[in-house]
DRENDO-1510 file (C-alpha; in Angstrom, 1 decimal, always signed):
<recs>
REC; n; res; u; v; w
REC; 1; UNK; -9.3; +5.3; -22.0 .
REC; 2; UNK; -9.5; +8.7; -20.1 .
REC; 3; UNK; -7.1; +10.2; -17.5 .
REC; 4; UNK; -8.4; +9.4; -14.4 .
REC; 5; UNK; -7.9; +8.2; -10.8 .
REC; 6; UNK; -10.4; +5.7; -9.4 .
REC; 7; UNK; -11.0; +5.5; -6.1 .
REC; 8; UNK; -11.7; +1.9; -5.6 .
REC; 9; UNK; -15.0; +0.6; -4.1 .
REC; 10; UNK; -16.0; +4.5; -3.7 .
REC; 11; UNK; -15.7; +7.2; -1.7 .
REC; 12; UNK; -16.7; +9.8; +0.5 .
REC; 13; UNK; -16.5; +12.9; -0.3 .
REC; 14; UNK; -13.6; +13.5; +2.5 .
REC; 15; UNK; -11.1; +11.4; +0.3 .
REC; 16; UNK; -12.7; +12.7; -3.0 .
REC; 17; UNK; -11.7; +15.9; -1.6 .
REC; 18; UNK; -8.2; +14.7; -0.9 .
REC; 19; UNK; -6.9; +13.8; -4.4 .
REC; 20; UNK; -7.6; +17.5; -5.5 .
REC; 21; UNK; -4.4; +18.4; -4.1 .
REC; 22; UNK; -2.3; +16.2; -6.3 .
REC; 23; UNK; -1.9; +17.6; -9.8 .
REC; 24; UNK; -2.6; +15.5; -13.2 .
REC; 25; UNK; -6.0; +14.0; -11.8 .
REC; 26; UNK; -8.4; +13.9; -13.9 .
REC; 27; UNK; -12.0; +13.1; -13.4 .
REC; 28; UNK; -13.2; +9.6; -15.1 .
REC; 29; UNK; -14.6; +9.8; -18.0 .
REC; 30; UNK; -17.2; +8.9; -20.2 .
REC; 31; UNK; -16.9; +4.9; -22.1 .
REC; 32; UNK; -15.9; +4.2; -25.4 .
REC; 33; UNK; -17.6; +6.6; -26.8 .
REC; 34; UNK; -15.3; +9.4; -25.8 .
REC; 35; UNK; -12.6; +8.4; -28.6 .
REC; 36; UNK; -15.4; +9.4; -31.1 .
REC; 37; UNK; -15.0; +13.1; -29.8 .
REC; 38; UNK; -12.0; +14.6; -31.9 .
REC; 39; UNK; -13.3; +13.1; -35.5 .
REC; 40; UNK; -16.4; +15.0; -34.8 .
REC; 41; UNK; -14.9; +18.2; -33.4 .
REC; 42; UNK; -12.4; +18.0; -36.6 .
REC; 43; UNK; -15.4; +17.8; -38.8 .
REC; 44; UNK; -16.8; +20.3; -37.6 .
REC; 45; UNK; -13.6; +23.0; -37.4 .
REC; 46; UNK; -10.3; +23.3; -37.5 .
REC; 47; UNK; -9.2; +25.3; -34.3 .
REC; 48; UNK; -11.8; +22.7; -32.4 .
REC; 49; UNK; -9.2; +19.9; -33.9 .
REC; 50; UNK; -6.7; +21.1; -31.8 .
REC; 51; UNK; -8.0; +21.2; -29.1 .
REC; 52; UNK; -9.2; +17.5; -29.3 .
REC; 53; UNK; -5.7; +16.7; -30.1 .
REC; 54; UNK; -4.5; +17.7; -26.8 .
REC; 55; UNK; -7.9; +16.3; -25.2 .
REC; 56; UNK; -6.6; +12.6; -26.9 .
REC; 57; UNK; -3.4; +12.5; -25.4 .
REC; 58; UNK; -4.9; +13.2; -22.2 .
REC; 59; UNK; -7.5; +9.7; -23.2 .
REC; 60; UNK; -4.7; +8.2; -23.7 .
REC; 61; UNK; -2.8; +8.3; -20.4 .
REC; 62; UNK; -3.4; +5.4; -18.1 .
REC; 63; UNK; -5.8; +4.9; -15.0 .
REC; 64; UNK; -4.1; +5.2; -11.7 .
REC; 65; UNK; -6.1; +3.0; -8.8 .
REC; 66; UNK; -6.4; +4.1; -5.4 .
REC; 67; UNK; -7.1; +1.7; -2.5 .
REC; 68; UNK; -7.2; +3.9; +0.3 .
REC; 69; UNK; -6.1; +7.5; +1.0 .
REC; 70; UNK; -5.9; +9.5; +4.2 .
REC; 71; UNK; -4.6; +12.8; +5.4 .
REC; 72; UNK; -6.8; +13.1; +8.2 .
REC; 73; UNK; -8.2; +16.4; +7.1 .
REC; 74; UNK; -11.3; +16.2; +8.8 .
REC; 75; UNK; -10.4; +16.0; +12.4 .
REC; 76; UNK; -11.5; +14.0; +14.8 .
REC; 77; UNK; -13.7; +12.2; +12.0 .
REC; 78; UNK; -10.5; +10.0; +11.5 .
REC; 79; UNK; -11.9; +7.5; +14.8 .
REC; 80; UNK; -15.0; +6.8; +12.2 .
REC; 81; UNK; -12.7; +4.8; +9.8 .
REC; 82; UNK; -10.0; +3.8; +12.0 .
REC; 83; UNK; -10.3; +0.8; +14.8 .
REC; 84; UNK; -8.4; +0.6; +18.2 .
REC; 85; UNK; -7.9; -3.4; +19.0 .
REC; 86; UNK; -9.2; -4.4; +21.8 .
REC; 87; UNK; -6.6; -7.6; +21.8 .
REC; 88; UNK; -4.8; -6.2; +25.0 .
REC; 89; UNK; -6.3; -3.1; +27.7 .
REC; 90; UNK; -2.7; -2.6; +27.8 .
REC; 91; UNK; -2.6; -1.1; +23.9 .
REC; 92; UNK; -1.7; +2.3; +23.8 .
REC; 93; UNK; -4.0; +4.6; +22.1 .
REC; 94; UNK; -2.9; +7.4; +19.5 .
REC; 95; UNK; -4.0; +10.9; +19.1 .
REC; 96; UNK; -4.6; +13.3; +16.5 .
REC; 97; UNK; -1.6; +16.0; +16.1 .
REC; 98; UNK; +0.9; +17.7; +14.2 .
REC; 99; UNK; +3.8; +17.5; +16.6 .
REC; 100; UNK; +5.4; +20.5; +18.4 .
REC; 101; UNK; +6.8; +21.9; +15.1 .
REC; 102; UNK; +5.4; +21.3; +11.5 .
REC; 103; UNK; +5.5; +22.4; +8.1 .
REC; 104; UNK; +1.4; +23.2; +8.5 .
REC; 105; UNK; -0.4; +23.0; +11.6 .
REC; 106; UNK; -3.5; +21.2; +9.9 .
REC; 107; UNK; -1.7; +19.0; +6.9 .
REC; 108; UNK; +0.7; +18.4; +8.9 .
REC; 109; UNK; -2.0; +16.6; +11.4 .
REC; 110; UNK; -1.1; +12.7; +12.0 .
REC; 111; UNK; -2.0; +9.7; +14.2 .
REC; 112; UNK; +0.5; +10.3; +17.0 .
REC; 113; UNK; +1.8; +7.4; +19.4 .
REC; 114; UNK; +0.7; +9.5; +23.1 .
REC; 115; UNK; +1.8; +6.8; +26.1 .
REC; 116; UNK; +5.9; +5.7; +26.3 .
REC; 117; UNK; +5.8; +1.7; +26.7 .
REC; 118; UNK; +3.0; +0.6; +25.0 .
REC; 119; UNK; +2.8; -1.2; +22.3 .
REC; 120; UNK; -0.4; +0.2; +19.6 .
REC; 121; UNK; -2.7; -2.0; +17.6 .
REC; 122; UNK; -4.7; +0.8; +14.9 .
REC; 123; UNK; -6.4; -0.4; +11.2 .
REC; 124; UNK; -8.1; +0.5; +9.0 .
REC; 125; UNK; -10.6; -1.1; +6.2 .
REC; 126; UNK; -11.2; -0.4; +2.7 .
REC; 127; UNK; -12.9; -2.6; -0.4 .
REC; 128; UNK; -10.5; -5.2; -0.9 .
REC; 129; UNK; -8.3; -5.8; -4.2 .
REC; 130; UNK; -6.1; -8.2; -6.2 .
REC; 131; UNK; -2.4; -6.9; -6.8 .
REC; 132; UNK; -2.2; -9.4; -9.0 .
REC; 133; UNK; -0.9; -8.0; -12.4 .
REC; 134; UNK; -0.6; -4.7; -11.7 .
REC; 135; UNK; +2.2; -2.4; -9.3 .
REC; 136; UNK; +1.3; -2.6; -5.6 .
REC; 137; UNK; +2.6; +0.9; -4.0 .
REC; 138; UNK; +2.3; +1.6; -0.8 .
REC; 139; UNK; +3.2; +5.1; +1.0 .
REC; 140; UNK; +3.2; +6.9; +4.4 .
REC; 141; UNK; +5.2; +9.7; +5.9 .
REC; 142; UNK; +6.6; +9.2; +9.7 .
REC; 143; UNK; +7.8; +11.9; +12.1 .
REC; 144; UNK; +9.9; +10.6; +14.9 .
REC; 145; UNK; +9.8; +14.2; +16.7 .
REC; 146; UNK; +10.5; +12.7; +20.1 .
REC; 147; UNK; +14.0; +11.4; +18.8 .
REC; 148; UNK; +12.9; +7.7; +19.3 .
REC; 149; UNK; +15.6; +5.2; +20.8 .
REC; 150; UNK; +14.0; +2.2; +20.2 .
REC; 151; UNK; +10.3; +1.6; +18.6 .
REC; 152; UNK; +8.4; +1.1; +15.6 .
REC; 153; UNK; +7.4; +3.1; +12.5 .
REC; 154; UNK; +6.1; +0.8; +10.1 .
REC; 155; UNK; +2.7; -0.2; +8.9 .
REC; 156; UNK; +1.0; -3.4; +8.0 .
REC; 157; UNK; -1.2; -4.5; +4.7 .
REC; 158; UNK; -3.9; -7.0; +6.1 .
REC; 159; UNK; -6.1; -9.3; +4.4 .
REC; 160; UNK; -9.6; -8.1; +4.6 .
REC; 161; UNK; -10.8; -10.7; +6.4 .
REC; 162; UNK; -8.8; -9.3; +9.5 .
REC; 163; UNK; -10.6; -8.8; +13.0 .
REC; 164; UNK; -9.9; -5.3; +13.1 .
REC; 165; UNK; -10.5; -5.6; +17.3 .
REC; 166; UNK; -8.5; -8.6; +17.7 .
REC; 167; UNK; -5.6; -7.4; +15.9 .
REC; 168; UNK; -2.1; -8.3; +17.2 .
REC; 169; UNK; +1.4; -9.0; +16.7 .
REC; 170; UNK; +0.2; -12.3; +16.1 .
REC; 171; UNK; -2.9; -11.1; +13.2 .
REC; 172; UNK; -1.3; -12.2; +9.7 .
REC; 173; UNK; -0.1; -9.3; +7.0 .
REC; 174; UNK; +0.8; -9.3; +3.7 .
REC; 175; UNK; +3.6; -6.7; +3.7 .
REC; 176; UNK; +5.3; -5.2; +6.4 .
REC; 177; UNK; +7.0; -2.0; +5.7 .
REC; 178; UNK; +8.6; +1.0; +7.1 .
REC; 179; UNK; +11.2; +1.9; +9.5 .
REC; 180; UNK; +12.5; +0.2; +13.1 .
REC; 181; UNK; +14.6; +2.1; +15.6 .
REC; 182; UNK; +16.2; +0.6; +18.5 .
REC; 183; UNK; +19.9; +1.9; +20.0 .
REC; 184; UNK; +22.9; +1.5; +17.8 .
REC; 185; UNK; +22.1; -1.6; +16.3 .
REC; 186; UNK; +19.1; -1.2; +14.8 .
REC; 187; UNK; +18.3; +1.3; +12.5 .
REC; 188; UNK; +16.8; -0.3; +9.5 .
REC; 189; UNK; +13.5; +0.0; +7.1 .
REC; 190; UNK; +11.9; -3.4; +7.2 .
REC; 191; UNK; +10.2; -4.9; +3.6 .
REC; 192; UNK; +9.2; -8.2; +4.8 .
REC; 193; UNK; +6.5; -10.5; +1.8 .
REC; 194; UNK; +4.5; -13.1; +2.8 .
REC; 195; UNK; +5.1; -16.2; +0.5 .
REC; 196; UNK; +4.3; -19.9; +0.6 .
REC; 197; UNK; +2.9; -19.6; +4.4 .
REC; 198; UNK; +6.1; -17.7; +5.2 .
REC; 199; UNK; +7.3; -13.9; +6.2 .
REC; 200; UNK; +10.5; -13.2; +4.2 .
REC; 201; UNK; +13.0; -10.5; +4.9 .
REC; 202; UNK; +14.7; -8.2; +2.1 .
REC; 203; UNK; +18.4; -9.5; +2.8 .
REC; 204; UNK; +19.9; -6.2; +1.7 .
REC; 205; UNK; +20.0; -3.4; +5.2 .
REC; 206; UNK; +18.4; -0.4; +4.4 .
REC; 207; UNK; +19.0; +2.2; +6.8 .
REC; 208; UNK; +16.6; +4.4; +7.8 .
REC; 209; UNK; +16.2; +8.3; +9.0 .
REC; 210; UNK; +17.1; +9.0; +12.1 .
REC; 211; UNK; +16.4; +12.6; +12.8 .
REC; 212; UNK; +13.2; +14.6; +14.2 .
REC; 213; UNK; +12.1; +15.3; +10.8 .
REC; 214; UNK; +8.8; +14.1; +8.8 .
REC; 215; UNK; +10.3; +11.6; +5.9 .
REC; 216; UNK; +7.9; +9.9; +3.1 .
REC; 217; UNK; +8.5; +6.0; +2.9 .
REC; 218; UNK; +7.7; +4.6; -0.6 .
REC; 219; UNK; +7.4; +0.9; -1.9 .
REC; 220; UNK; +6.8; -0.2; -4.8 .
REC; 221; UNK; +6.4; -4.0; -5.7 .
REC; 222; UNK; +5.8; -4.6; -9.7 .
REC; 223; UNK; +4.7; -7.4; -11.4 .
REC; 224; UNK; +8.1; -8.3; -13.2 .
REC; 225; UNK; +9.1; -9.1; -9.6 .
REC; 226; UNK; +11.0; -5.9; -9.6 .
REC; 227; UNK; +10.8; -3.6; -6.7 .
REC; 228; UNK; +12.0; -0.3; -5.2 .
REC; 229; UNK; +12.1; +1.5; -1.6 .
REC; 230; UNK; +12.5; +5.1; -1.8 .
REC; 231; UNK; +12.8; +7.5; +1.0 .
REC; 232; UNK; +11.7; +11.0; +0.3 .
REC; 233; UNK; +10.8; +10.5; -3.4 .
REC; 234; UNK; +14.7; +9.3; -3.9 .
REC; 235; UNK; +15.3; +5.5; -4.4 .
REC; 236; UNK; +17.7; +4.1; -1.8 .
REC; 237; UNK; +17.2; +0.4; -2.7 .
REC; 238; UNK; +16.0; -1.6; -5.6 .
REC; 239; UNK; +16.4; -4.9; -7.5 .
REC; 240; UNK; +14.6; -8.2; -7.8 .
REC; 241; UNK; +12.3; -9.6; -5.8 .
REC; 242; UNK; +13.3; -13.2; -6.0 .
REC; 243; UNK; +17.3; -12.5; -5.6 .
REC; 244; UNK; +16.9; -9.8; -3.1 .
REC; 245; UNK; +15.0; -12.0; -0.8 .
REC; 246; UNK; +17.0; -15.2; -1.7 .
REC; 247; UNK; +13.3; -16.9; -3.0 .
REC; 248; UNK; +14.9; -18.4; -5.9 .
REC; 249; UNK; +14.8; -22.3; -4.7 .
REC; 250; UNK; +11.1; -21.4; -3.1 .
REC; 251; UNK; +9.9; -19.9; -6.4 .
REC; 252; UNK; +11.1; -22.8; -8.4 .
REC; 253; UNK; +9.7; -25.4; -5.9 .
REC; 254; UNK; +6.5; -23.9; -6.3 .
REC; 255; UNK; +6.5; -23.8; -10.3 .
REC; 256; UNK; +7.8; -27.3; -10.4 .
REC; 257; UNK; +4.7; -28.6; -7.8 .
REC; 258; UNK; +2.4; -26.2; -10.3 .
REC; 259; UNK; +3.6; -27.9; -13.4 .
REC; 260; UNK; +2.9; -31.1; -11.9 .
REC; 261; UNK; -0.6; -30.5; -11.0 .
REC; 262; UNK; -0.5; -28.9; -14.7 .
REC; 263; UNK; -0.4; -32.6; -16.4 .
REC; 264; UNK; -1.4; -34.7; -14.0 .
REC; 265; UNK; -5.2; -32.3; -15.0 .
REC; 266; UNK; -3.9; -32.6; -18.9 .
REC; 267; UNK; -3.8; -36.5; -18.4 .
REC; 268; UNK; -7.5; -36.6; -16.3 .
REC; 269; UNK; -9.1; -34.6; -19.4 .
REC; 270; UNK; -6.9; -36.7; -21.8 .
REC; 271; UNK; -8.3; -40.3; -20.4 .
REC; 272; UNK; -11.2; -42.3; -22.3 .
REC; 273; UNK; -12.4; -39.0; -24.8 .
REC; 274; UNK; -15.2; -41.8; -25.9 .
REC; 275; UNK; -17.1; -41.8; -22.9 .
REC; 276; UNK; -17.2; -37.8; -22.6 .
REC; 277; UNK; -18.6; -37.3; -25.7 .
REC; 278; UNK; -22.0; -37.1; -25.7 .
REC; 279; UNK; -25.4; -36.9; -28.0 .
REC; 280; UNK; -24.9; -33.3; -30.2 .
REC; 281; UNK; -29.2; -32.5; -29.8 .
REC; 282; UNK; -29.1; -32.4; -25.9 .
REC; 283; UNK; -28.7; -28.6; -24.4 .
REC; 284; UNK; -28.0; -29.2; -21.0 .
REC; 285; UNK; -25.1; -30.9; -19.0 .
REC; 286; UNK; -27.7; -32.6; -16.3 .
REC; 287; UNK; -29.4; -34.6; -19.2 .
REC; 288; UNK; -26.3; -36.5; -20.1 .
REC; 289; UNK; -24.2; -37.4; -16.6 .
REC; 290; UNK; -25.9; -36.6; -13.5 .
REC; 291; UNK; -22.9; -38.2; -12.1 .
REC; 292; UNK; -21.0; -35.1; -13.0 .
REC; 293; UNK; -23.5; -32.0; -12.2 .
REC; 294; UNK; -22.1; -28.5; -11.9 .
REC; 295; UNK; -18.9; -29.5; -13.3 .
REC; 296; UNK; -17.6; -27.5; -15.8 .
REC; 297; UNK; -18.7; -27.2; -19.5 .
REC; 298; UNK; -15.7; -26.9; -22.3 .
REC; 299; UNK; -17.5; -26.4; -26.1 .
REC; 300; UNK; -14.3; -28.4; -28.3 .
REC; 301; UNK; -15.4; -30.2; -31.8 .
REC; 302; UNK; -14.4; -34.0; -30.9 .
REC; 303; UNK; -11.4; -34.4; -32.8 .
REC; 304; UNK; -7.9; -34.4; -32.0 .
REC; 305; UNK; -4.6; -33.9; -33.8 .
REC; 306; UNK; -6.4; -31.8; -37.1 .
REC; 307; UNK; -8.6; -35.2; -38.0 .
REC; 308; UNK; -12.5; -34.1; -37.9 .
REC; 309; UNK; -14.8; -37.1; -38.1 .
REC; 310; UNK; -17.1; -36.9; -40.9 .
REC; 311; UNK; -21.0; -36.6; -40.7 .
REC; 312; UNK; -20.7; -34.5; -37.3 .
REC; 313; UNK; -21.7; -30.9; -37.5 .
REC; 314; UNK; -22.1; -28.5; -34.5 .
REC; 315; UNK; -20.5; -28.2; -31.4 .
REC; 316; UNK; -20.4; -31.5; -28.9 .
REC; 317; UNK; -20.2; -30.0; -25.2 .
REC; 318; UNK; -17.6; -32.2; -22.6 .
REC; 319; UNK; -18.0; -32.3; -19.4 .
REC; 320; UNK; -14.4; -31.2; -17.5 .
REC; 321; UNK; -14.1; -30.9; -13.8 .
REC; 322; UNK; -12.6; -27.9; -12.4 .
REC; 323; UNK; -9.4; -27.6; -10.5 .
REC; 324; UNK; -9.8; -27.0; -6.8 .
REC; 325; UNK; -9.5; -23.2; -5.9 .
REC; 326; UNK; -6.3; -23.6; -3.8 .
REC; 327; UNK; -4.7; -24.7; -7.4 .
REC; 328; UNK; -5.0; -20.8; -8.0 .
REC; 329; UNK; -0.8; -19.5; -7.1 .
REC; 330; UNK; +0.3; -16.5; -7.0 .
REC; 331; UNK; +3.7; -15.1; -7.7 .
REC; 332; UNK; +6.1; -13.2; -5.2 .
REC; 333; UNK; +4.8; -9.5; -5.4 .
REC; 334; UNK; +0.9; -10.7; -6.0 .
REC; 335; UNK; -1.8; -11.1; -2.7 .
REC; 336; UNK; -5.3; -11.6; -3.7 .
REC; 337; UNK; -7.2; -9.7; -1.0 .
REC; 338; UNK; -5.6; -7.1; +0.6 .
REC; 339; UNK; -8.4; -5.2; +2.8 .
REC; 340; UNK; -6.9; -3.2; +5.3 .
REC; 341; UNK; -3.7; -1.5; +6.4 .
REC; 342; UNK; -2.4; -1.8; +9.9 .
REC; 343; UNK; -0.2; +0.3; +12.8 .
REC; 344; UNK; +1.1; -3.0; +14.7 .
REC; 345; UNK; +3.8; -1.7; +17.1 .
REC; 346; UNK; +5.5; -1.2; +19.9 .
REC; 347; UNK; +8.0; +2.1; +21.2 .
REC; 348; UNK; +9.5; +2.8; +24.3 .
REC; 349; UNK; +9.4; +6.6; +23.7 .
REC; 350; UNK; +6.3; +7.9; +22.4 .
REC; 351; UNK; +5.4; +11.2; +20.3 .
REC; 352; UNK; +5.8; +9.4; +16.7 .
REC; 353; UNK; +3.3; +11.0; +13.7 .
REC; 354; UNK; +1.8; +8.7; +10.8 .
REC; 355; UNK; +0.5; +10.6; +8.2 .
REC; 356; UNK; -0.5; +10.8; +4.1 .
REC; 357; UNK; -1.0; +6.9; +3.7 .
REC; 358; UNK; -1.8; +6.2; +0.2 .
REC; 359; UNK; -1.8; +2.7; -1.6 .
REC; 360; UNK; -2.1; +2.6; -5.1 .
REC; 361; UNK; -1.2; +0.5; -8.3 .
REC; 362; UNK; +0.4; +4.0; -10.0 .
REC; 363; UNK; +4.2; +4.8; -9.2 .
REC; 364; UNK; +3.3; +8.4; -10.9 .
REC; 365; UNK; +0.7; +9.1; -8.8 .
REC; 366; UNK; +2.4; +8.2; -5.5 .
REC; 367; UNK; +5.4; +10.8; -6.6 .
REC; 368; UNK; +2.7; +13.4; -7.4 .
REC; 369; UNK; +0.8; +12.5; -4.1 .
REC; 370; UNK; +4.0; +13.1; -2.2 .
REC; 371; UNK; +5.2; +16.0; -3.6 .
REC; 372; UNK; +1.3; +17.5; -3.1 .
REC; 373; UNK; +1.8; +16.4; +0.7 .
REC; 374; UNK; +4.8; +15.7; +2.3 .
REC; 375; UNK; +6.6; +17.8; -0.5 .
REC; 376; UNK; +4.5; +20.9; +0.3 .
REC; 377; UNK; +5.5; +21.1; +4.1 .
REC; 378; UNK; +9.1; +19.9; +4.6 .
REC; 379; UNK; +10.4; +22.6; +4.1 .
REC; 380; UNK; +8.3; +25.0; +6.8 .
REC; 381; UNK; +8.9; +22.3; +9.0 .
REC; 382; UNK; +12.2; +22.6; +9.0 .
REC; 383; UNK; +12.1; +26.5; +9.3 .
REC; 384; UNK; +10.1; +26.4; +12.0 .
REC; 385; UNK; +12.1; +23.5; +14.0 .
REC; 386; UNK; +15.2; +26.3; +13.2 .
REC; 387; UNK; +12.8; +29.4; +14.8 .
REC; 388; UNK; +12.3; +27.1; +17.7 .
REC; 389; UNK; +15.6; +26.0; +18.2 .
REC; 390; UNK; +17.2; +29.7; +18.3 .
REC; 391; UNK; +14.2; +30.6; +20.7 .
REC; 392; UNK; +15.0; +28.0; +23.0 .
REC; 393; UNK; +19.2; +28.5; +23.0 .
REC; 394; UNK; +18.2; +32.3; +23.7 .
REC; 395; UNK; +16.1; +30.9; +26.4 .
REC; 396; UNK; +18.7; +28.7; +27.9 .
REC; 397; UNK; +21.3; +32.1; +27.5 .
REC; 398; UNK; +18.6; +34.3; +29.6 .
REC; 399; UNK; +18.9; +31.5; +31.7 .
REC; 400; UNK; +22.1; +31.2; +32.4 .
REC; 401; UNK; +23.1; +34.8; +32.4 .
REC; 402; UNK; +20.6; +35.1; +35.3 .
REC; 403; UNK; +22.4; +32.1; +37.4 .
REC; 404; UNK; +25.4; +33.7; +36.8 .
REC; 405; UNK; +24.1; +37.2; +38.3 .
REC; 406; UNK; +22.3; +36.0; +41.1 .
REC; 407; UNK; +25.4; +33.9; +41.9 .
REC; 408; UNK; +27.7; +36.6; +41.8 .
REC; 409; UNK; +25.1; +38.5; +44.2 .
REC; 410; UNK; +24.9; +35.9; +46.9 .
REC; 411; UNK; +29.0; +35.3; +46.7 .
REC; 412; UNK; +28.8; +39.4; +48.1 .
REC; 413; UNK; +26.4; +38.9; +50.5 .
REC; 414; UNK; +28.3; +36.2; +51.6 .
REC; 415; UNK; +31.5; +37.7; +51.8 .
REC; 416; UNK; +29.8; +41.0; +53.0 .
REC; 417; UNK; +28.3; +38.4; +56.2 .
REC; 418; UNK; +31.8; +37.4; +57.0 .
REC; 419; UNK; +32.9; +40.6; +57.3 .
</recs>
């Protein structure tokens, strides 16, 4: 299996672009037949042989999936893939920018909350997908360069059947995550899961960052119900899924009702086997019960317990009916059809930037992403917010050293009018 990155559903070449930035990716390859390369390159010479040695152990790293991607490298092209709701006139609306200091003026380039006391309703689509099975990561970096007091700076996975210009607080998610500022008390990164019909909190705080800087928010949600929140490629909090979110007695209720529906189906296919077998020379299930058309067809040799019936040769088709749909469960960390991802909030102060959103089923990749991204510009940033600061303090000196001169020349002229 080659190296690669898949882009699911396709893309443009604006995000094919994007993932050139992050190092390891390679293109996908050809099918099976690219293991057949080094035993014909060996044959042929030696020094080739090496160099399909090193070409197989790059076959033989694992396929990272990407959902969606965005760095919002292409300017104002971003409003072509992103939808304002039209739920409430009253929504703010965000900008494109890179803030009054940044690491890069055009990577650096985010959607920015622009209006104080609005609350924002943004989404985005992309072909949906199945976490189930596989790691479900999801990543952004946030910039709260206005010092926000109280406000959002999360995002939202939505299912893809979302009305992208009715969305609201009130639109269902899948996953809420990211941070939440509001005075003292508040100060926390939010990992709420839907489950059975229900929004669940991660019982364990995890504070946020407070600051002016731009910090990467990282979670990952695995299939062994394991997960892990990082902030700025370090891991702040991780555990289980079930104990961390204090599912346990939910989870179990819901294998117990799934066992359940398990043999109460074992019993209906066990019931009166005599009447479901049918003549061995017919081919096709509406000749034999057109009582049970377009149920499902199960090929089993009509016999139970090792004991074959003699004189019967061939395979005797029974008719089984299929479990509804809804019987389909999935676990904790598994949503069947995530299609979109989702700024639902609301801030008092605005000026916030939302930038590098990536969701993927590949932890590496996400690290790699990061460091290609976020990783490349904190540190300008920083220098820059350091230039800016000593400009403005000698400002404020100039300032006040002028004050001070012109009030020691009016305290003369005062004196000198009293005179």
């Amino acid at each position: 299996m080659a190296a690669r990155v898949t882009i699911a559903g396709g893309t443009s070449g604006r995000r094919g672009s994007q993932s050139q930035g992050v190092p390891g990716v390679v293109v996908r390859g050809a099918g099976g037949g690219a293991g057949l390369v080094p035993l014909v390159l060996a044959m042929a010479a030696p020094r080739l042989a090496l160099v399909a040695a090193c070409v197989l152990c790059v076959l033989r790293v694992a396929p990272a999936t990407v959902y969606f991607q965005e760095q919002f490298l292409d300017g104002e092209h971003w409003r072509n893939r992103w939808v304002q709701s039209a739920n409430d006139s009253r929504f703010g609306h965000f900008r494109l920018s890179s803030g009054t200091f940044y690491g890069h003026k055009e990577k650096d380039k985010g959607l920015q909350t622009s209006q104080d006391g609005r609350r924002y309703a943004l989404s985005a689509r992309f072909p949906a997908f199945s976490s189930r099975g596989r790691a479900l990561v999801l990543q952004f970096s946030v910039k709260h360069g206005q010092r926000l007091d109280c406000g959002g700076g999360y995002v939202k996975l939505l299912p893809a059947d979302v009305d992208q210009t009715r969305l609201s607080a009130r639109s269902p998610y899948y996953v809420m995550f990211g941070p939440d500022i509001c005075g003292f008390d508040l100060k926390k990164v939010h990992v709420i899961l839907h489950f059975q019909n229900q929004y669940h909190h991660n019982k364990k705080p995890i504070r946020c960052k407070v600051d002016a800087f731009t910090h990467l928010y990282t979670l990952v949600l695995r299939p062994d119900l394991t997960y892990a929140v990082k902030i700025d490629g370090q891991v702040v909090e991780a555990g289980s899924v079930e104990y961390d979110w204090q599912l346990t007695s939910l989870r179990s209720a819901r294998r117990a009702a799934a066992r359940a529906r398990e043999q109460a189906g074992a019993g209906h296919q066990a019931q009166d086997w005599e009447k479901q077998f049918l003549d061995t020379s017919t081919s096709t299930a509406g000749e034999w019960s057109p009582g049970l058309d377009g149920a499902a067809l199960l090929q089993k040799p009509p016999y139970q317990d090792g004991l074959r019936p003699e004189g019967i040769s061939g395979d005797v088709w029974l008719q089984e009916e299929r479990p509804p749909s809804s019987w389909a469960e999935f676990d904790l960390t598994e949503f069947e059809d995530i299609g979109a991802i989702g700024l639902d909030l609301w801030q008092v102060r605005s000026g916030t930037i939302f930038d590098n959103f990536l969701i993927t089923d590949d932890e590496d990749y996400a690290e790699r992403f990061g460091r290609a991204t976020w990783g490349e510009t904190k540190g300008p940033e920083r220098e820059m917010d350091e230039v800016l600061t000593r400009e403005e303090l000698r400002r404020a000196q100039e300032e006040e050293e002028e004050e001070l001169r012109a009030g020691r020349w009016g305290g003369r002229g005062s004196r000198r009018d009293g005179l």
